[in-house]
C-alpha positions as CSV (number, residue, x, y, z in Angstrom):
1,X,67.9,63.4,-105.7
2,X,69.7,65.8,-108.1
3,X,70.2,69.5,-107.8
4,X,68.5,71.7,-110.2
5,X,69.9,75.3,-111.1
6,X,66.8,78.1,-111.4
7,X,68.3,81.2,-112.6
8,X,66.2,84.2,-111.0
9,X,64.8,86.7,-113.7
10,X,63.9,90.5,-112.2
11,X,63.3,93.5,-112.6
12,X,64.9,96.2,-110.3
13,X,64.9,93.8,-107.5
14,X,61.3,92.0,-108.0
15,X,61.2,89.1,-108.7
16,X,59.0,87.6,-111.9
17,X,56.4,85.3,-111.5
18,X,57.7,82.8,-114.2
19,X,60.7,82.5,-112.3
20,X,58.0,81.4,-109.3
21,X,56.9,78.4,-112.0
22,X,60.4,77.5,-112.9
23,X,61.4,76.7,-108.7
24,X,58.0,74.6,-108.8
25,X,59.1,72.3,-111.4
26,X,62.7,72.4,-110.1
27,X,61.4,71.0,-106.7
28,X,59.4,68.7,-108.7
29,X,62.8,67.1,-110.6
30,X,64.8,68.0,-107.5
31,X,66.5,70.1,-105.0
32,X,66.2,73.4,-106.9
33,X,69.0,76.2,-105.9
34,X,68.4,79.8,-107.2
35,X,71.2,81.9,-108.7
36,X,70.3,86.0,-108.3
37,X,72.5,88.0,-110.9
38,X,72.6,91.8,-110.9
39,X,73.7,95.1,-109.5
40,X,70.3,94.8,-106.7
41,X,71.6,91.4,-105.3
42,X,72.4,90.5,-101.4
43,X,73.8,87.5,-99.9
């Protein structure tokens, strides 16, 4: 099975519901992995 990339879109820390969607389909094609970017992210 192949890995899928889901870049997480937010807002101040919350997460948005598309991105919620996206994982779905990911684990539908996948293995999905999520990628946080911002000043508000933690390991």
């Amino acid at each position: 099975m192949s890995e899928v990339l889901v870049v997480i879109d937010h807002a101040d820390g919350v997460v948005k519901k598309p991105t919620f969607e996206l994982l779905t389909i990911a684990r539908r094609l996948g293995e999905p992995s999520a990628v946080f970017f911002g000043a508000t992210a933690r390991g």
